[in-house]
C-alpha positions in Angstrom: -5.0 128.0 61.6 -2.7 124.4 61.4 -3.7 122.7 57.8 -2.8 119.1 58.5 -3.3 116.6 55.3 -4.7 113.2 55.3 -4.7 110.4 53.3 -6.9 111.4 50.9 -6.1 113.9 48.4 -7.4 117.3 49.0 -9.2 116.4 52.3 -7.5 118.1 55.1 -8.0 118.8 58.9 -8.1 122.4 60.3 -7.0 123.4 63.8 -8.3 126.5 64.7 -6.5 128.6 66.6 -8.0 128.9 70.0 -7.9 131.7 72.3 -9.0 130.9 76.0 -8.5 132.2 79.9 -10.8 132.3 82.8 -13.7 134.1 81.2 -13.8 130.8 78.3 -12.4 131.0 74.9 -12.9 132.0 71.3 -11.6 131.0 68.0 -12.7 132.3 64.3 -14.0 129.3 63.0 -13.9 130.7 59.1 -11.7 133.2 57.3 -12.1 132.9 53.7 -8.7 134.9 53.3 -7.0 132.1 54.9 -9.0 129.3 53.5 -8.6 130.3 50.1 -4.3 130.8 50.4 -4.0 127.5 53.1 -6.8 125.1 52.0 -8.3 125.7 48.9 -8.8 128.6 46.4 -12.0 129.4 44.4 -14.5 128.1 46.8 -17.5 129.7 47.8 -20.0 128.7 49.5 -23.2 128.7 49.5 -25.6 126.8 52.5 -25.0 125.7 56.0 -26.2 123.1 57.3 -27.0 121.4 61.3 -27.7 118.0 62.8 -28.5 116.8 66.2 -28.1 113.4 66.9 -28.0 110.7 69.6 -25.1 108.7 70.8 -25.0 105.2 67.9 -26.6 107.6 65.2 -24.7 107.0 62.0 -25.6 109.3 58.9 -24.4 108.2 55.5 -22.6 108.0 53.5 -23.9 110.6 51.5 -23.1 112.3 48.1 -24.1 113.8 45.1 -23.7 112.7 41.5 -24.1 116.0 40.3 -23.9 119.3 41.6 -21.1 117.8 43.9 -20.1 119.2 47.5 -17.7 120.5 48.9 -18.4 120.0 53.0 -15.9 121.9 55.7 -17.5 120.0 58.5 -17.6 120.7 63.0 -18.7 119.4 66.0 -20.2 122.3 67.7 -21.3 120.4 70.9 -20.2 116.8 71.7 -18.0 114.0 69.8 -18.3 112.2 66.3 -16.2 109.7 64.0 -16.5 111.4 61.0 -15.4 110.0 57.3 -14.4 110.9 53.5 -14.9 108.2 50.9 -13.1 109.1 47.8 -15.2 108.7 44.6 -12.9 110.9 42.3 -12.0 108.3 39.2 -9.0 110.7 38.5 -8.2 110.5 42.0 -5.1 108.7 43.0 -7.0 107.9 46.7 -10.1 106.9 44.8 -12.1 104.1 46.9 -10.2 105.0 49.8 -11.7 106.4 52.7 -10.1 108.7 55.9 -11.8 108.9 59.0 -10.9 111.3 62.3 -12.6 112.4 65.4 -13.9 115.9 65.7 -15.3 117.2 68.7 -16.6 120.7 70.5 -13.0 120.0 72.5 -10.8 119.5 70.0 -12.3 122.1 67.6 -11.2 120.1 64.8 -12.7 120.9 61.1 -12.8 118.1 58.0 -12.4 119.3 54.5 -14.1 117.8 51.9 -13.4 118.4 48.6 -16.6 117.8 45.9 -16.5 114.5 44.8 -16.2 112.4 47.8 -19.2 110.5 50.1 -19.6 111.7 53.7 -20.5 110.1 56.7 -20.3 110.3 60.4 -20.9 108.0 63.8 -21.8 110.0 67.4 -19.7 108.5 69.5 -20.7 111.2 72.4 -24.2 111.2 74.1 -25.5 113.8 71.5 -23.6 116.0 68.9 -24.5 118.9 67.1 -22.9 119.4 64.0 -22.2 121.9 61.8 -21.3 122.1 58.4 -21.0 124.4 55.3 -21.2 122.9 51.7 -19.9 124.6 48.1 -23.5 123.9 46.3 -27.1 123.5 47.3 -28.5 120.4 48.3 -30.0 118.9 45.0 -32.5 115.8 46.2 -32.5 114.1 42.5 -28.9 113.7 42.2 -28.2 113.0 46.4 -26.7 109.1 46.4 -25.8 107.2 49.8 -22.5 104.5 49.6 -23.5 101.6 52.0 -21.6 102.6 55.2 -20.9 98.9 56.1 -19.6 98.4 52.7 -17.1 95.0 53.2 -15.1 96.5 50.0 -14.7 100.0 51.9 -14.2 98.2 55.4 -14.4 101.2 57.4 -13.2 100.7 61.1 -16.1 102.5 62.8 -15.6 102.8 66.5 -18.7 100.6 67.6 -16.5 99.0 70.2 -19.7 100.0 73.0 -22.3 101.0 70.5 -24.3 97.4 69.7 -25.5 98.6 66.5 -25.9 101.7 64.8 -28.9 104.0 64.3 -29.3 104.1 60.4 -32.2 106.0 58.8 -34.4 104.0 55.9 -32.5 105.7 53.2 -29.1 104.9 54.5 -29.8 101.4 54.9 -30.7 101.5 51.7 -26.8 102.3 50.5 -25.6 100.7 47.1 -22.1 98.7 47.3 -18.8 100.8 46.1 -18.9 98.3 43.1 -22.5 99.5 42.2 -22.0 103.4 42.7 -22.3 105.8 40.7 -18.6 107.9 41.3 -17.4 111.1 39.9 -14.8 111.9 36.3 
C-alpha cells in the first residue's frame, strides 16, 4: 500500500495496491501488519460501519466529544468528496480541514485519526460507503460541526448539485467558534 500525507496531521490517504486482468481485480483492503508499521500503531478497531446515499446527500460533520474515532474510510460503490476537520487543540492543523475524492475506481482510503469531525458529499448517482472506526458509536457524546461553516469555508463540489441533502441533525451543526473540540 502507497501512504500519501495530507495537510492535516496524522490524516493520510491509502492506495491499495490493486491486482487486475481480464477475469476483474482484487486488492486487500486491510492488513493490520502494514497499518500499524505505515499508518498508525496501537489501533484497534472495533465496529464497521455502511451508508447508502443518493447523489447531493451530505452527511456531517460528525464527531464525538468523548470516546473519540478513529475512521479509515471507502467508497465501495460510486464517488464522494469526503472531509477531515481538525478539532485537536494540540494540533498544529487545528480548525483546518482536508478534503479528497474517494471512489470504487480509485480505491482510495481516508484516515482519520480520533479527534477530528467527518463529513462527506455524493458526488456519484449513489455511493456506498464503508468505514471502520477505533471506538463504538456513543449517541451522548456524538456532536455535528455545521458543514457550511463560513469560518471552516469548505469548497464542496456543488458546482451541479443545487443544494445539498442534509438530515434534521446536520442542519442542526454548531459554528467552529461554538464547538466543543478535543485537548
Amino acid at each position: 500500500m502507497k501512504v500519501i500525507a495530507t495537510t492535516l496531521q496524522g490524516c493520510v490517504i491509502i492506495e491499495p495496491k490493486v491486482f487486475g486482468d481480464a477475469r476483474g481485480s482484487f486488492m486487500e483492503s486491510f492488513n493490520a501488519k502494514q497499518f500499524a508499521e505505515s499508518v498508525a500503531a496501537d489501533v484497534t478497531f472495533v465496529q464497521d460501519n455502511q451508508s447508502v446515499s443518493q447523489r447531493g446527500v451530505l452527511r456531517g460533520l460528525h464527531y464525538q466529544i468523548q470516546n473519540a474515532q478513529g475512521k479509515l474510510v471507502r467508497v465501495i460503490d460510486g464517488e464522494v468528496f469526503d472531509v477531515a476537520v481538525d478539532l485537536r487543540r494540540s494540533s498544529p492543523t487545528f480548525k483546518q480541514w482536508f478534503g479528497v475524492m474517494l471512489s470504487a475506481q480509485n480505491h482510495r482510503q481516508l484516515w482519520i485519526p480520533p479527534g477530528f469531525a467527518h463529513g462527506f458529499l455524493v458526488t456519484s448517482e449513489r455511493a456506498t460507503f464503508l468505514y471502520k472506526t477505533t471506538d463504538y458509536y456513543a449517541p451522548a457524546f456524538d456532536r455535528t460541526l455545521a458543514w457550511n461553516d463560513p469560518t471552516l469555508a469548505i469548497d464542496w463540489p456543488l458546482t451541479d448539485i443545487s443544494a445539498p441533502q442534509v438530515s434534521e441533525k446536520d442542519k442542526m451543526g454548531k459554528s467552529l467558534a461554538d464547538a466543543e473540540t478535543h485537548a
